[in-house]
C-alpha positions in Angstrom: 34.2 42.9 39.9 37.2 44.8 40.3 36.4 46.5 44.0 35.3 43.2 45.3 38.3 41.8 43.9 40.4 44.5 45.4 38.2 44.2 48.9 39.0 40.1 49.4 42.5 41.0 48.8 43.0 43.5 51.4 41.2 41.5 54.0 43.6 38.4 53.2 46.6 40.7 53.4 45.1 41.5 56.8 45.4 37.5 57.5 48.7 37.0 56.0 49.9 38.4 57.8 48.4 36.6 61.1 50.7 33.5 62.4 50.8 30.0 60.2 48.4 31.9 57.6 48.8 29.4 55.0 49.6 26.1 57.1 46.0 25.6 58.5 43.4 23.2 56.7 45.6 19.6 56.0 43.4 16.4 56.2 43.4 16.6 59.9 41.3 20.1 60.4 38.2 19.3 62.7 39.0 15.7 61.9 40.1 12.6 64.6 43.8 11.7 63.7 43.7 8.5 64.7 40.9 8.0 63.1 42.7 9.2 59.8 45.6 7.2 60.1 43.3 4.2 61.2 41.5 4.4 58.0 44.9 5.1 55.8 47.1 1.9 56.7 44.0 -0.8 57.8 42.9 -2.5 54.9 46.7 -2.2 53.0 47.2 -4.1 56.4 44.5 -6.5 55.9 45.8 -7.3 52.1 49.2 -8.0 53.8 48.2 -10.3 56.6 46.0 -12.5 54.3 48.8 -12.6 51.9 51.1 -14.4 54.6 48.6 -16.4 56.4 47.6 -18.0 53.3 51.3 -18.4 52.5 51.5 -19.7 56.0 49.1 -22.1 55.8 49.8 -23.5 52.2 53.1 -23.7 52.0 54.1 -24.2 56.0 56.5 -21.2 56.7 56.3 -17.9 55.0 59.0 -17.8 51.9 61.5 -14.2 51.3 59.0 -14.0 48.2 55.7 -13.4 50.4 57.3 -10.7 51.9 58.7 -9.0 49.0 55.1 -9.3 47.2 53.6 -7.7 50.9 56.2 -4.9 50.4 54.8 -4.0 47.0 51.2 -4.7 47.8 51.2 -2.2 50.7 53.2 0.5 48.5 50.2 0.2 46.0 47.3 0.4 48.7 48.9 2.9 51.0 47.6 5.1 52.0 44.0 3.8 51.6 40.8 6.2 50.5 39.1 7.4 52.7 35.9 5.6 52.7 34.2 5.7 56.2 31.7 8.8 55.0 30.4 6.8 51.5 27.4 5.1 51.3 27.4 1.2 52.2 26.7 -0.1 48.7 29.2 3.2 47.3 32.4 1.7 49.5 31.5 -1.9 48.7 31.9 -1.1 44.8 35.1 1.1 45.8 36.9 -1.6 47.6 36.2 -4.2 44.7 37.0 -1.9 42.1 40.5 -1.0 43.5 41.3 -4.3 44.7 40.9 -5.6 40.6 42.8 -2.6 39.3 45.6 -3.7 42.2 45.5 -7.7 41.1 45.4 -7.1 37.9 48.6 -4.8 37.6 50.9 -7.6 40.0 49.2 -10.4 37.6 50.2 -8.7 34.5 53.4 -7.8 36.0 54.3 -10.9 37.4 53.1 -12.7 34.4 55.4 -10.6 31.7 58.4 -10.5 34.4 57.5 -14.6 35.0 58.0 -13.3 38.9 54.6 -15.8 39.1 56.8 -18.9 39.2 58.3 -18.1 42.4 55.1 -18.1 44.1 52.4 -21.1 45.0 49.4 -20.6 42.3 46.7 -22.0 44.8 48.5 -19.5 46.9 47.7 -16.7 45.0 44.6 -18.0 43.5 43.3 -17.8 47.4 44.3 -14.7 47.7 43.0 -13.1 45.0 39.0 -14.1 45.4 40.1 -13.9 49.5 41.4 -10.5 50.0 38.6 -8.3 48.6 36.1 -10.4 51.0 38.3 -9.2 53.8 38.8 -6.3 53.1 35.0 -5.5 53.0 34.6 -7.3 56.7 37.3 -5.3 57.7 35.5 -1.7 56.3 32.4 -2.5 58.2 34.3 -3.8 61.1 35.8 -0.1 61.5 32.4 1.6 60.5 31.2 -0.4 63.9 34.0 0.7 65.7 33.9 4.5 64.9 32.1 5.7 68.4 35.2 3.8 70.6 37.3 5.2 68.2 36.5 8.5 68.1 36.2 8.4 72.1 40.0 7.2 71.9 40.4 11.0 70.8 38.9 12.4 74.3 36.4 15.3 74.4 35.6 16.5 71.8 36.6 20.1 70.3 34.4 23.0 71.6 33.8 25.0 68.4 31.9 28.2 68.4 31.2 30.4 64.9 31.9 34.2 64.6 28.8 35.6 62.3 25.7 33.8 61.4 25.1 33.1 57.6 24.4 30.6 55.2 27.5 28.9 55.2 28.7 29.2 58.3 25.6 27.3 59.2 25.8 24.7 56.6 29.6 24.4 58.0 28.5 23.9 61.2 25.8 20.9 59.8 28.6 19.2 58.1 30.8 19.1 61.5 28.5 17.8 63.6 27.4 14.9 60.7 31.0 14.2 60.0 32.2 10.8 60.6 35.9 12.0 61.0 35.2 15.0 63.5 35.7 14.8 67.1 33.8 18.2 67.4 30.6 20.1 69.4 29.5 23.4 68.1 29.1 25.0 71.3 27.2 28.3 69.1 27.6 31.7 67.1 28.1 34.8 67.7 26.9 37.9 66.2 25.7 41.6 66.5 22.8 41.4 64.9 19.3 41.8 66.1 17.4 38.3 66.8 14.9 39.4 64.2 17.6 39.9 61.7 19.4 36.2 62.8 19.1 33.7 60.1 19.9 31.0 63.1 18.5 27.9 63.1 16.8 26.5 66.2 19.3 23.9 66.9 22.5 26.4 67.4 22.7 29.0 70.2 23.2 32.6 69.7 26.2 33.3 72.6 26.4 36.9 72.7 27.8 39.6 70.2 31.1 39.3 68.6 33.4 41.7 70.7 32.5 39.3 73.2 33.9 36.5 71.3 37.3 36.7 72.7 36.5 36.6 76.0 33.8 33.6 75.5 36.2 31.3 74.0 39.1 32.0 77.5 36.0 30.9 79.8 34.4 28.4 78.0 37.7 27.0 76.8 36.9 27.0 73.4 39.2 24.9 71.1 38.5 26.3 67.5 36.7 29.3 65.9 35.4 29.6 62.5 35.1 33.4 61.6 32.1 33.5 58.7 31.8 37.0 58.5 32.0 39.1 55.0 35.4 39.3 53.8 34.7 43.2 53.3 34.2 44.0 57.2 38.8 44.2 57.3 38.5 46.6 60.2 36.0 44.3 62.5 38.2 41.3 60.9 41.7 42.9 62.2 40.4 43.5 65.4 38.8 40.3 66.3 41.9 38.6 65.1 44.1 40.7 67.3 42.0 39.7 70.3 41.9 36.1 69.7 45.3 36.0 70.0 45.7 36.5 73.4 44.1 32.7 73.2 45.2 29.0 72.5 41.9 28.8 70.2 42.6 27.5 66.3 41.3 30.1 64.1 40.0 29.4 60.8 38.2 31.6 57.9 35.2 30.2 56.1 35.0 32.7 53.0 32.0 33.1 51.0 31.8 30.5 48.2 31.5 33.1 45.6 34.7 34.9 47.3 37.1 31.9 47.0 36.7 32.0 43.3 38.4 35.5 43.1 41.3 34.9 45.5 44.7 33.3 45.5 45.2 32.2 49.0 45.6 28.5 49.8 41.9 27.6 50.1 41.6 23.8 51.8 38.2 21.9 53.0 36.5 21.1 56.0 33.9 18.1 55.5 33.7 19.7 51.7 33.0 23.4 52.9 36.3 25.6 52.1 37.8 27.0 54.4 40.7 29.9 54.7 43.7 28.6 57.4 44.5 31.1 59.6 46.0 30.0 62.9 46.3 26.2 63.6 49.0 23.8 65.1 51.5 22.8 62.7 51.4 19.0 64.7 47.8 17.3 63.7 47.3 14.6 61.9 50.2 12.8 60.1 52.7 15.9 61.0 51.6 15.0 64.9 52.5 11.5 64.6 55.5 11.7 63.3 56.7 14.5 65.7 55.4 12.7 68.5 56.9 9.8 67.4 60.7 11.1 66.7 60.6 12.7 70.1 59.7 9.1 72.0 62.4 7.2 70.1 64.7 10.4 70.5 64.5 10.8 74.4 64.3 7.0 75.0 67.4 6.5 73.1 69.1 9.7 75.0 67.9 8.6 78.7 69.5 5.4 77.7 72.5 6.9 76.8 72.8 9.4 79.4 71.4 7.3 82.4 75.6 6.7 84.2 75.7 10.7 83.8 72.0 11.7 85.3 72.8 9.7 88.6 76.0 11.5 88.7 74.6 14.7 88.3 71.7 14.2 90.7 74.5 12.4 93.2 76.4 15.8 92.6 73.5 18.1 93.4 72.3 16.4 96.6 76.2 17.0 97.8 76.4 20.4 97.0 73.6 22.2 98.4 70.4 21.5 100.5 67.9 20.7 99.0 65.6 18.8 96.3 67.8 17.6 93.7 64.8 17.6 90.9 64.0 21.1 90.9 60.1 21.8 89.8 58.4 24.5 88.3 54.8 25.6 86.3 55.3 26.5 83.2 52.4 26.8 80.1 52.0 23.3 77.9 50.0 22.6 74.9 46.9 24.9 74.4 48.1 27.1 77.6 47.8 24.2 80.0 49.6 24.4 83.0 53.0 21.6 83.2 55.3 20.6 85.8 59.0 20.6 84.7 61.5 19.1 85.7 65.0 20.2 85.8 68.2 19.6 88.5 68.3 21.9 90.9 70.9 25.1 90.4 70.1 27.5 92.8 69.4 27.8 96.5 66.1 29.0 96.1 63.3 27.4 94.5 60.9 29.8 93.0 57.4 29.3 91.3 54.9 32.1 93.1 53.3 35.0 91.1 56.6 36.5 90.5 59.8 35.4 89.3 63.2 37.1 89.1 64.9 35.7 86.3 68.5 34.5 86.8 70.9 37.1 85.8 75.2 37.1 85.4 76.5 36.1 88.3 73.9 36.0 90.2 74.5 35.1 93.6 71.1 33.0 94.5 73.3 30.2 91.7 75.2 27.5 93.5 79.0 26.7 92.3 77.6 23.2 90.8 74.5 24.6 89.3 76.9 27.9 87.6 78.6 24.7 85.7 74.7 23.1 85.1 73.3 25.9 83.8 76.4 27.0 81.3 76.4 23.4 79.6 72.8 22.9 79.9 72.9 19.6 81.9 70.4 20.8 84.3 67.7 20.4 81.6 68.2 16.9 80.9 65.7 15.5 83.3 63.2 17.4 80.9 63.9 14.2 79.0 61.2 12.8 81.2 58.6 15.2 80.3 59.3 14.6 76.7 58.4 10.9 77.4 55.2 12.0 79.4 53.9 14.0 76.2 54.8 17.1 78.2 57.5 18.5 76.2 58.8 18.0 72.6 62.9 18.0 72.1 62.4 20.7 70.0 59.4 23.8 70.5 59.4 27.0 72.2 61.1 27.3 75.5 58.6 27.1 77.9 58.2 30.2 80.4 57.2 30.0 84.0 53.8 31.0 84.5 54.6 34.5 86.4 56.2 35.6 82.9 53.8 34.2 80.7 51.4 36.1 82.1 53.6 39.3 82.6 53.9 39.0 78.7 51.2 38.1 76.7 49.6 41.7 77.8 53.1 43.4 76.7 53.9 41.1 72.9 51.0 40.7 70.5 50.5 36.9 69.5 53.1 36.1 72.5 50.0 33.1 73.4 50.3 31.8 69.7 53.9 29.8 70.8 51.4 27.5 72.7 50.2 26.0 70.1 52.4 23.5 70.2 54.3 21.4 72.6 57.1 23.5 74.0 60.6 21.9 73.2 64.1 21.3 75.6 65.7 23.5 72.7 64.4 25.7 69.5 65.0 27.9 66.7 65.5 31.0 69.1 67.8 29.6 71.1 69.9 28.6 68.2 69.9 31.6 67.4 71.6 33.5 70.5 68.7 34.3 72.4 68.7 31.5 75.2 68.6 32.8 78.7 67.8 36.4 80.8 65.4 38.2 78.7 65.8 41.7 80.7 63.6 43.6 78.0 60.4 43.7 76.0 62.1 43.6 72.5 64.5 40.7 73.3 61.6 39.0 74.3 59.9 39.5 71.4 62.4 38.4 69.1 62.2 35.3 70.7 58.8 35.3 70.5 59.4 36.2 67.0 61.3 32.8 66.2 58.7 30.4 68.3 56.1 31.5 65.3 58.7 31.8 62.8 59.2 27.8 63.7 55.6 27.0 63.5 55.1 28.3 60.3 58.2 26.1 58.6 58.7 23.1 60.5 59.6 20.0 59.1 61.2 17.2 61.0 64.2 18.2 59.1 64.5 21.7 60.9 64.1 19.9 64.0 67.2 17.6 63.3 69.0 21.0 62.5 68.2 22.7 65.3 69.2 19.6 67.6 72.2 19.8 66.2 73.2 23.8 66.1 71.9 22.6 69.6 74.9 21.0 70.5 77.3 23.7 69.1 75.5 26.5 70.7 76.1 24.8 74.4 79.8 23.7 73.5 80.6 27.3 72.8 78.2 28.5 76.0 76.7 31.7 74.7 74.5 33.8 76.8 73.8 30.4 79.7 74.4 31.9 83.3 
């Protein structure tokens, strides 16, 4: 046991040691996050609108007491099991069974507090023998809608497996039959002979696996499963290296037997396990609420700053000639191409295959934009691109394409950053390294902090860093 033991840990020291080892696998891996959170708050939601409806209807308006009670029913529901992937008869039973454990903890509570006496007892009589009923409808109501549902999600997430065994197969099965996943297992990859292939009919062998980088940049693939033996740590360095130079999610599916002897964070994957090694900190639940903060955030700052943006742009079309919204590419979410907006600071406008980044004093600045660029008002109309899903508040700084491309061949894991959103502001700009990036290791120490940030955020950092935001361009370091 001991040199097997000692192999599996080597090989996840070589993942560790990979970007947001660790992070990977949450409820939303493979999974369709609206469909998740669809699932989670529906029939608490249900409980709560029969509750005041019948209240509604009984009593003629709807009491403080109903809402109290609707309060404390949805704490005790929320989030609800996930039940879309039981059995019909299997949920039934489930939804009946926890809707009499629910009732019967309010009755006897209410009954020993006498909290009952503020409430109508036809009421809750109605609602007692009424809620489970509707609950039920509501289950196979979303069970119906699943198909629209998932299609809310778009196209679905071209997967293709690196080495073909047991189960990475069987992994494979479960995707395509799982309710929650928005997913199409384009095929595998492996150097095997066909003789030698285990391979089902049904799944297509793609080529060999030093091709597998290259196969998922032209068929745009969204997430890879590497199934090979844990033992291979060479091959498994390698490949990993090469993959990042993509926007693909990477995830280890260890050998069943293997995930007994380690003591890496194991999750699962429609009940196959599953090792996390690259992934998007934003999915699921995490997405939401960081999609959410940044709509309320940059509505409530346009707002706020709208007298001062018409200013500025009113400034900018005075100063100089030309365009006061100055645009440029720059790489989005998954390496997609974005436009950006900011106001214009400089007499040229520049977005060709190379870029000359703006240097001390350089002479190509106007005398308004010098000012812009120093206090960072010219990146407020990136405000707008935060609203449009763009752009997050807080990310990576996005890059214009010329450089992007200049250094993902130069910094290892440089194309990891794009795994998320990229922000107005983020943790390496808090910490100094905002502006002209005139060499390789000052880019990579931004580089550096971008995966640094998507291995530990938490919308807490992100309300740090927003405000160490404000400091930093009060005191003006390193903005020309």
């Amino acid at each position: 046991m001991m040199p097997l033991q000692s192999t599996a840990a080597s090989a996840l020291a070589g993942l560790h040691s990979f970007p947001a080892f660790g992070k990977a696998g949450r409820m939303s891996v493979a999974r369709a996050p609206l469909l998740t959170v669809v699932e989670m708050t529906f029939e608490p939601l249900i409980l709560v609108a029969v509750l005041w409806a019948l209240a509604w209807a009984i009593e003629g308006r709807l009491y403080p007491q109903y809402m109290v009670l609707a309060l404390v029913v949805f704490a005790l529901t929320f989030p609800n099991e996930a039940r879309l992937a039981y059995p019909r008869g299997r949920a039934v039973v489930d939804i009946v069974t926890g809707w009499l454990v629910s009732a019967g903890l309010l009755a006897a509570f209410g009954h020993v507090s006498g909290y009952l006496d503020y409430f109508d007892r036809h009421v809750l009589v109605t609602w007692a023998w009424l809620a489970p009923w509707c609950q039920i409808g509501g289950h196979f109501a979303l069970r119906l809608a699943l198909p629209r549902l998932r299609a809310l999600q778009g196209a679905p997430k071209r997967t293709v497996f690196a080495g073909i065994n047991a189960h990475g197969i069987e992994l494979a099965r479960r995707l395509q039959q799982d309710v929650y996943c928005n997913v199409r297992v384009v095929g595998f990859v492996d150097d095997r002979l066909d003789e030698r292939l285990p391979a089902p009919s049904e799944y297509t062998v793609l080529g060999r696996l030093e091709e597998l980088p290259q196969l998922v940049k032209r068929q745009r693939i969204d997430l890879v499963y590497l199934a090979l033996p844990m033992a291979s740590t060479p091959r498994l360095r390698a490949m990993l290296d090469a993959l990042r130079d993509t926007t693909a999610s990477v995830y280890f599916v260890p050998d069943p037997f293997v995930t007994d002897l380690i003591q890496g964070s194991v999750d699962s994957v429609s009940g196959m396990p599953v090792l996390g090694v690259c992934d998007s900190p934003f999915s699921g639940a995490s997405g939401l609420l960081k999609r959410a903060s940044d709509i309320v955030l940059s509505l409530f700052i346009l707002i706020l700053i709208a007298p001062l943006f018409a200013a500025i742009a009113l400034a900018v079309k005075r100063s100089s000639p030309g365009p006061v919204i100055f645009r440029q590419r720059r790489y989005g979410l998954d390496g997609e191409e974005i436009i950006v907006y900011k106001f214009r600071s400089m007499r040229v406008i520049e977005d060709g295959d190379a870029i000359r980044q703006c240097t001390r004093g350089d002479e190509r600045v106007t005398r308004l934009g010098a000012f812009l660029r120093r206090t960072s008002l010219d990146e407020l109309p990136q405000f707008i691109n935060v609203l449009q899903g763009r752009m997050s508040i807080v990310g990576p700084r996005p890059h214009p394409v010329a450089l992007n491309e200049l250094y993902r061949k130069l910094i290892k894991g440089y194309m990891q950053r794009h795994k998320v959103r990229p922000g107005l502001t983020g943790w390496a700009q808090i910490h100094g390294l905002r502006g002209e990036t005139e060499s390789v290791d000052k880019m990579k120490a931004r580089i550096d902090y971008d995966l640094d940030y998507l291995r530990n955020w938490s919308l807490r950092l992100d309300l740090y860093i927003i405000a160490k935001t404000v400091w930093v361009v009060v005191k003006g370091e390193n903005a020309h």
